[in-house]
N, CA, C and O of each residue as an XYZ file, in Angstrom:
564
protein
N      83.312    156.472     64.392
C      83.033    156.327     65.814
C      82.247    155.038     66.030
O      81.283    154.783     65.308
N      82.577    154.348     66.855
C      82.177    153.464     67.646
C      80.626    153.023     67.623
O      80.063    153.875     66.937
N      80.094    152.486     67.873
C      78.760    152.813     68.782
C      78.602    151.469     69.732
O      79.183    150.453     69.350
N      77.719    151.421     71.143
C      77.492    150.111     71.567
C      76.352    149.970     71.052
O      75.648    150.948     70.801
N      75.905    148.489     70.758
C      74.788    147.750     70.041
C      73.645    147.774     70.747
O      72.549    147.904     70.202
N      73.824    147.639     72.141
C      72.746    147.930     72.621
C      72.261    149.028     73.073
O      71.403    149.112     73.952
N      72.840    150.024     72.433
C      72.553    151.406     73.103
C      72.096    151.668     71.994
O      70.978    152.163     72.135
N      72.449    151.574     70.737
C      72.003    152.216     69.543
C      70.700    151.062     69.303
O      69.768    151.534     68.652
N      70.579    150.046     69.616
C      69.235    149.241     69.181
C      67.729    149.807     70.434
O      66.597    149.336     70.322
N      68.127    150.881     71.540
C      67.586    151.028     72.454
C      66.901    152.578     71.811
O      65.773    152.993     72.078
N      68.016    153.336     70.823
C      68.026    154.634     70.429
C      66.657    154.052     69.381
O      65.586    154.649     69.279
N      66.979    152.884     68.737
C      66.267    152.770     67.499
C      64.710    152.323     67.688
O      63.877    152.680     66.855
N      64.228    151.262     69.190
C      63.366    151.227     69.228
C      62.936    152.272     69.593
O      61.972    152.581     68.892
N      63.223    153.226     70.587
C      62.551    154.646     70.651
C      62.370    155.523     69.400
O      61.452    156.317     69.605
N      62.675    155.604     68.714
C      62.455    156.580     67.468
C      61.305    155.937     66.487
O      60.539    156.585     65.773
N      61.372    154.329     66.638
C      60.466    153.821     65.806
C      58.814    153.905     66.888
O      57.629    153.879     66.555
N      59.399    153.993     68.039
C      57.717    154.296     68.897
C      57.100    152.803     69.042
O      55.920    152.471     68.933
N      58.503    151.801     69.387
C      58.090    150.672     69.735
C      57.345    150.799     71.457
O      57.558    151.670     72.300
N      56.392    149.524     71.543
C      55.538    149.769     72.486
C      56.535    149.211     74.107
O      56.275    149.324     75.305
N      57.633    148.645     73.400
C      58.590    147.977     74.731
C      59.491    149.663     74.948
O      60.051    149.734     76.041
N      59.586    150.397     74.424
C      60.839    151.500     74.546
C      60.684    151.798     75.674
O      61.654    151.625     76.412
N      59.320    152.405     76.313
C      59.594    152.764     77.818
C      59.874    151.996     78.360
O      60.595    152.572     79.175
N      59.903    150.772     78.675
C      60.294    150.003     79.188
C      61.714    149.848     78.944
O      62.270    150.170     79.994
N      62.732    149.454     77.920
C      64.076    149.733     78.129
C      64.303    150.839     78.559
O      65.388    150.692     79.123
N      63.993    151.912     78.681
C      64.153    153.493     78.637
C      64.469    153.396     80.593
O      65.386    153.949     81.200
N      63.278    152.443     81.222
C      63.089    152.552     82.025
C      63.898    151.846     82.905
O      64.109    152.153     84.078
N      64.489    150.581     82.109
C      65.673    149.550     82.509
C      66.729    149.947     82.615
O      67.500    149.693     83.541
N      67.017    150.928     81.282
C      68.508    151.625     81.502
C      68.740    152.173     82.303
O      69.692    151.824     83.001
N      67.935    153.396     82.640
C      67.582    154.249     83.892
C      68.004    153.614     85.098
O      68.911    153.978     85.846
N      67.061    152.379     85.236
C      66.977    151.925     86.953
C      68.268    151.000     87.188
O      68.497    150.482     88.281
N      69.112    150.836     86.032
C      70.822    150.214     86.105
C      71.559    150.960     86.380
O      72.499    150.605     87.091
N      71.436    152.547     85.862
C      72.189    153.327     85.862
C      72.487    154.001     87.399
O      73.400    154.614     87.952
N      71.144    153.496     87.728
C      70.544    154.358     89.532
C      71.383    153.622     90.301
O      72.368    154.054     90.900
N      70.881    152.217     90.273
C      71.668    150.965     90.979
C      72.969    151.226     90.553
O      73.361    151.915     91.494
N      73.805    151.156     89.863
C      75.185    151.367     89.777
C      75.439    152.544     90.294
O      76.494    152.424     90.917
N      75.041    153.627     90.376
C      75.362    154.959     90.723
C      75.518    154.844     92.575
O      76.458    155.019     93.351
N      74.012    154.447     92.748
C      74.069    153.977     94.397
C      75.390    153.290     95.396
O      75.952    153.659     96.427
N      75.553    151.848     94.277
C      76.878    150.931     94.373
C      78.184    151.403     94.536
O      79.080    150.873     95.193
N      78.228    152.500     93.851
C      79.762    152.650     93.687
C      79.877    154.113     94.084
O      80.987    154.625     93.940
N      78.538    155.117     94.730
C      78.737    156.490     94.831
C      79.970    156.349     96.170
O      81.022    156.982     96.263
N      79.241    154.965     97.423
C      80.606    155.473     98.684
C      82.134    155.161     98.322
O      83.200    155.549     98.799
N      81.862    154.476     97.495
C      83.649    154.286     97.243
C      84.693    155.253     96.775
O      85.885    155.525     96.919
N      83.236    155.757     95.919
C      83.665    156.656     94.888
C      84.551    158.430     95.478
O      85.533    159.124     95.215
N      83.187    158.391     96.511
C      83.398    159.599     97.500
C      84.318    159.382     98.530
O      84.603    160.434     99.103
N      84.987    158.212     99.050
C      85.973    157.713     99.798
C      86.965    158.224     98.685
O      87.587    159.281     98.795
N      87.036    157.559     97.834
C      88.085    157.705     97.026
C      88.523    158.909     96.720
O      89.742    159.042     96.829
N      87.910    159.855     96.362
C      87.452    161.116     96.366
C      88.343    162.383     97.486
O      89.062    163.331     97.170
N      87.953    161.932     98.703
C      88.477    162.351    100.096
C      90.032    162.027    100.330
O      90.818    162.723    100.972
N      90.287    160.899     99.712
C      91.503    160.292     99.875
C      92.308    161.220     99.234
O      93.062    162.019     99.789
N      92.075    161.050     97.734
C      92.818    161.721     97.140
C      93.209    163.131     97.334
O      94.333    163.528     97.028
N      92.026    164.120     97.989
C      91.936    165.424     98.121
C      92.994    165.390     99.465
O      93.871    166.253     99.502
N      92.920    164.576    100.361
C      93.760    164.505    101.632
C      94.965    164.397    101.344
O      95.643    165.112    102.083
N      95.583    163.808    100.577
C      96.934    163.547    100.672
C      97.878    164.060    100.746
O      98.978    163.556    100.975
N      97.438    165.917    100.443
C      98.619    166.855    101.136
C      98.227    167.463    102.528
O      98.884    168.338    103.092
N      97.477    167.093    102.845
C      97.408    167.648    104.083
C      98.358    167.076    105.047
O      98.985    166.097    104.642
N      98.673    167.631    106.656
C      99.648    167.085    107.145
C      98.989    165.613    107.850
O      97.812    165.282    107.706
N     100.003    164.833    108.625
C      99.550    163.660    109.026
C      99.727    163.674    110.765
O     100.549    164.404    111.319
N      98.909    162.839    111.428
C      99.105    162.335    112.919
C      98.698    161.114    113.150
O      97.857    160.464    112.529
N      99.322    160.821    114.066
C      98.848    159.437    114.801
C      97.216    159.473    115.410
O      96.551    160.355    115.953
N      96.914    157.905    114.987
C      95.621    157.677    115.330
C      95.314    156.442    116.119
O      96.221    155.610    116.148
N      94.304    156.185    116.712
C      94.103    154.492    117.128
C      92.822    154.168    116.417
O      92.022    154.981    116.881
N      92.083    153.286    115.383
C      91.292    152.399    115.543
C      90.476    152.148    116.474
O      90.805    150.987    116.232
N      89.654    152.059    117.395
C      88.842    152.198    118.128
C      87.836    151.207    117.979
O      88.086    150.098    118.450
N      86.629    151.411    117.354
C      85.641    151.393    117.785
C      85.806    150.685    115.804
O      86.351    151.206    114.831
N      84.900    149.078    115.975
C      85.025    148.527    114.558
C      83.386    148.075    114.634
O      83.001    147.358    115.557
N      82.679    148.446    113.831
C      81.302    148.178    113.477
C      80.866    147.186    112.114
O      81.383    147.591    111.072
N      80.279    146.353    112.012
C      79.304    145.904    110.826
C      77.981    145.726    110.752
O      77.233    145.009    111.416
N      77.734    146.628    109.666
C      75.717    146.600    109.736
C      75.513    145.765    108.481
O      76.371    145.364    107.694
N      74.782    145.668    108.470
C      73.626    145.062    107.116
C      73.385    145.897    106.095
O      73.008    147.004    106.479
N      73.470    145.761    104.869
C      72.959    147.454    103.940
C      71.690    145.874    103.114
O      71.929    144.666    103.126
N      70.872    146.355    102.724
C      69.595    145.908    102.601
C      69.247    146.563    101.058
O      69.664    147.672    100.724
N      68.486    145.765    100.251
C      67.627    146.064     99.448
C      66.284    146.717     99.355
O      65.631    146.679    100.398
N      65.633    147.417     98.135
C      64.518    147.612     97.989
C      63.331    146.544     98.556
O      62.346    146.980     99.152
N      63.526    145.138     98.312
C      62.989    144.104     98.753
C      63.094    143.809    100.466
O      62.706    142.781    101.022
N      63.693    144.937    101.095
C      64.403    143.938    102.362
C      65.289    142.658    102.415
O      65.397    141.854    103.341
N      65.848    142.664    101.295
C      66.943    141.186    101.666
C      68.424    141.991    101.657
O      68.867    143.025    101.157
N      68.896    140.958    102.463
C      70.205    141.600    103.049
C      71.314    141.523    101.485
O      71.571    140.508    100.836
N      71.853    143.101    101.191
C      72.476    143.012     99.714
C      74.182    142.780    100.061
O      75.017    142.175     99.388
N      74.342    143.496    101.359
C      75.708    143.565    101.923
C      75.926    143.513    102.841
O      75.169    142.793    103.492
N      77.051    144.180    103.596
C      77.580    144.653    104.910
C      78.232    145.454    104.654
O      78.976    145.383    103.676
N      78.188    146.275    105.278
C      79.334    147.757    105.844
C      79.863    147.568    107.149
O      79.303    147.124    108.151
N      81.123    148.007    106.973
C      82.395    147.732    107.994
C      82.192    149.044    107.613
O      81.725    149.469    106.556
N      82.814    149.978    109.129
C      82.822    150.995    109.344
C      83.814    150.966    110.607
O      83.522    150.481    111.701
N      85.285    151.691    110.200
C      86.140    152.513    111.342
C      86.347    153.049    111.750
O      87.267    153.776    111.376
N      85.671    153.257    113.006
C      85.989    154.530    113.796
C      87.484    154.887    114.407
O      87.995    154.016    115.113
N      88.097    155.907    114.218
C      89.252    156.317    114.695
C      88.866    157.498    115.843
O      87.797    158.039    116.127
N      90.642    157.685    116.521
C      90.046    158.951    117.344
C      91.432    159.104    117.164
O      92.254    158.256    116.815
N      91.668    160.870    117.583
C      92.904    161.500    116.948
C      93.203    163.022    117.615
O      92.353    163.876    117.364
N      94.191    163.361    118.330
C      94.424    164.818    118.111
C      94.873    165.834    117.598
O      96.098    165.849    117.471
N      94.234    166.836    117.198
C      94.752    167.938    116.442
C      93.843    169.190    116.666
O      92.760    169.428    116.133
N      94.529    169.926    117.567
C      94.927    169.730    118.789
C      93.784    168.933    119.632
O      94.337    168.311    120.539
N      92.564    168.771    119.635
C      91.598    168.420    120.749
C      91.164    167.173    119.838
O      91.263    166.747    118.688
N      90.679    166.897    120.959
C      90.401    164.889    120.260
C      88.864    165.270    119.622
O      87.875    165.967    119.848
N      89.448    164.229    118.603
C      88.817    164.057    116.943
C      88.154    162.752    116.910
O      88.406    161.791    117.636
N      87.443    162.816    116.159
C      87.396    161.225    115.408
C      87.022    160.789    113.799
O      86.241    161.585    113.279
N      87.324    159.990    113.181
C      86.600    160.012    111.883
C      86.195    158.096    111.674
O      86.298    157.110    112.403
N      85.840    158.287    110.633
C      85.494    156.979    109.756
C      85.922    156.908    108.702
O      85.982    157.875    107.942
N      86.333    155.694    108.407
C      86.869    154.378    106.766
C      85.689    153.252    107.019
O      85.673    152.324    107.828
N      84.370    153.799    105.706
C      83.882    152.414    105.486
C      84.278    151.606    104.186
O      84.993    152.057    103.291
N      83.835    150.624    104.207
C      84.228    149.500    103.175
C      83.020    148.139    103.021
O      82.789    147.285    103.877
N      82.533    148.243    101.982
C      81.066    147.168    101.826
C      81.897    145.680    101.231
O      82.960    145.291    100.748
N      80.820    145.315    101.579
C      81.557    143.677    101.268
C      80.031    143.094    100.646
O      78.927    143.459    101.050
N      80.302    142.090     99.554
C      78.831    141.841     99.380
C      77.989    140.587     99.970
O      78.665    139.653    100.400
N      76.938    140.507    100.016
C      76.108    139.433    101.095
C      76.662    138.344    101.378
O      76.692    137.980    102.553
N      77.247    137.547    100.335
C      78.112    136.377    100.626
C      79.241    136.547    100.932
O      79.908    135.670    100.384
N      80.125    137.487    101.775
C      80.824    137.728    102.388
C      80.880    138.172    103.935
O      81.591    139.070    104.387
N      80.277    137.623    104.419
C      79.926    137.897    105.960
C      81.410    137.655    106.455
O      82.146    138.615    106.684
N      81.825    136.362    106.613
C      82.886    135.955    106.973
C      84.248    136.421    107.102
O      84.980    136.422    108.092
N      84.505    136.915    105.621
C      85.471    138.253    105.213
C      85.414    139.856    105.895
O      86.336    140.552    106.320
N      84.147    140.088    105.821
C      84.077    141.709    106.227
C      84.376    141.018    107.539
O      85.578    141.269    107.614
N      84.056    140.223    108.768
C      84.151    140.695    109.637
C      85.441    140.499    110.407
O      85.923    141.014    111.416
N      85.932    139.271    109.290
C      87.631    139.005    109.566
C      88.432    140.628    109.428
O      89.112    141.180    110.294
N      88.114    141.098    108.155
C      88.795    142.561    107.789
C      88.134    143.423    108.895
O      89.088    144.113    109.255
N      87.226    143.744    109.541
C      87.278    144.822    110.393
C      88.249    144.677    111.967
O      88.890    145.433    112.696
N      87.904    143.318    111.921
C      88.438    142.240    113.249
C      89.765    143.189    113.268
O      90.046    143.951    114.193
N      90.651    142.975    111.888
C      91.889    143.068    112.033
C      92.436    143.963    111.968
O      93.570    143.985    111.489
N      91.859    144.967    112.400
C      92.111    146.594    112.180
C      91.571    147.349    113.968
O      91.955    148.407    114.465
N      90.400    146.116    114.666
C      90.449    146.602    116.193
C      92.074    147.151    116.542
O      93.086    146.524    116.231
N      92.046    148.467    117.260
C      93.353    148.848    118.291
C      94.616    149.288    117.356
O      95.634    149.726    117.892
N      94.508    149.149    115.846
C      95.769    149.578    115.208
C      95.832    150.529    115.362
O      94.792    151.170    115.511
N      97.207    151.219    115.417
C      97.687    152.532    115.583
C      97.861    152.843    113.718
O      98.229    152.025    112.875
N      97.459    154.279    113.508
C      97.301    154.630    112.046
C      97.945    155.460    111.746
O      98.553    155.932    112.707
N      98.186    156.019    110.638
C      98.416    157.827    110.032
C      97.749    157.989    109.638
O      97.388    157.248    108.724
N      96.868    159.345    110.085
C      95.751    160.288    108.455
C      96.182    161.107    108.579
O      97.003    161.506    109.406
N      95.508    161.716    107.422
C      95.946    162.920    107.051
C      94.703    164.131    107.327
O      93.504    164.075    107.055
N      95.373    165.046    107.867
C      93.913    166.484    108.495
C      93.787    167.461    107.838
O      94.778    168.084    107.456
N      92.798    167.761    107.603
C      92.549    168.838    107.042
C      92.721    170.067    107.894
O      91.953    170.313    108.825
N      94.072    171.089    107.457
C      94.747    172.498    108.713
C      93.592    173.072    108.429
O      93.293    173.806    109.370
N      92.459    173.108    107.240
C      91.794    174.243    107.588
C      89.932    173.884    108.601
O      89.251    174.744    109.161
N      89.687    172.678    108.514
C      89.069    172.264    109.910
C      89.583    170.743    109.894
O      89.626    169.953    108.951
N      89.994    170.569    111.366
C      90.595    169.529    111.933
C      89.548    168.392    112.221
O      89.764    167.209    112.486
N      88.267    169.116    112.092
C      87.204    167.557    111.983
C      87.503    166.692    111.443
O      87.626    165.550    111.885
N      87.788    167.301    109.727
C      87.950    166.096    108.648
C      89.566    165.854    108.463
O      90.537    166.540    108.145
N      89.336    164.646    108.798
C      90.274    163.951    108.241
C      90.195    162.461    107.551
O      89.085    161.934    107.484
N      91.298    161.796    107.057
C      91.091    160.676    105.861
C      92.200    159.798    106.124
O      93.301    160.288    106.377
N      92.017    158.476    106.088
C      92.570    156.968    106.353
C      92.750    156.890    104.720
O      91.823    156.963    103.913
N      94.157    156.725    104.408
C      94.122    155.978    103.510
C      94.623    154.564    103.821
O      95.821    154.292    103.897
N      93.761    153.795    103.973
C      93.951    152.057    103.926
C      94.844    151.254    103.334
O      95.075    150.136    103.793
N      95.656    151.883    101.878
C      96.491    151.293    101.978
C      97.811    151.236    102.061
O      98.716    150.589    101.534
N      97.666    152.309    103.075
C      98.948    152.730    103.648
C      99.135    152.270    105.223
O      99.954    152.697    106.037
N      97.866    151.017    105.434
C      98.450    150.747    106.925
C      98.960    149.224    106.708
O      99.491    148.613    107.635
């Protein structure tokens, strides 16, 4: 079996009771947090998508296109979130959201990509057993 080098040189200063271990201990940790954070909405988009895809489908419009700021521990600006609001019936009018982060040096991009999605007519897919939720898959428009 395998091992990574820096995982096993991280195993080894801890066992030897080096005085830096909490400190990697504590690095690995706070990478693992930050990545977890990074990739949990995509992850859970992704997530929804997939679970949606047998459900049945209806027509939607695009509506309402938003971009905020998503921010650091420090307060400096880390991203943007584009966020789509749709509205939809089944039977009584609905609405949901498709977000999508873009990172800080992409201002320009996220807001071209939300731009271009104002007023499109869509398909999602609903969930028959509550019609709240429903799911955009994006790359199917």
């Amino acid at each position: 079996m395998k091992r990574d080098p820096i995982t096993l040189e991280v195993a080894v200063m801890i066992l030897r009771g080096s005085p830096y271990a909490w400190y990697a201990l504590l690095f690995v940790l706070a990478g693992g947090l930050a990545a977890l954070a990074f990739f949990r909405k995509s992850f859970v988009q992704r997530l929804r998508e997939k679970r949606g895809s047998d459900w049945p489908t209806t027509c939607a419009v695009i509506d309402i296109v938003r971009i905020s700021e998503e921010y650091g521990s420090r307060g400096e600006i880390i991203g943007y979130l584009c966020t789509l609001t749709y509205f939809y019936r089944y039977p009584e009018l609905q609405s949901g959201e498709y977000c999508r982060s873009f990172p800080a040096n992409q201002k320009p991009g996220a807001e071209a990509w939300a731009a271009s999605y104002k007023g499109v007519p869509i398909t999602i897919y609903v969930d028959p057993q509550d019609p709240t939720r429903s799911v955009l898959q994006i790359d199917e428009i």
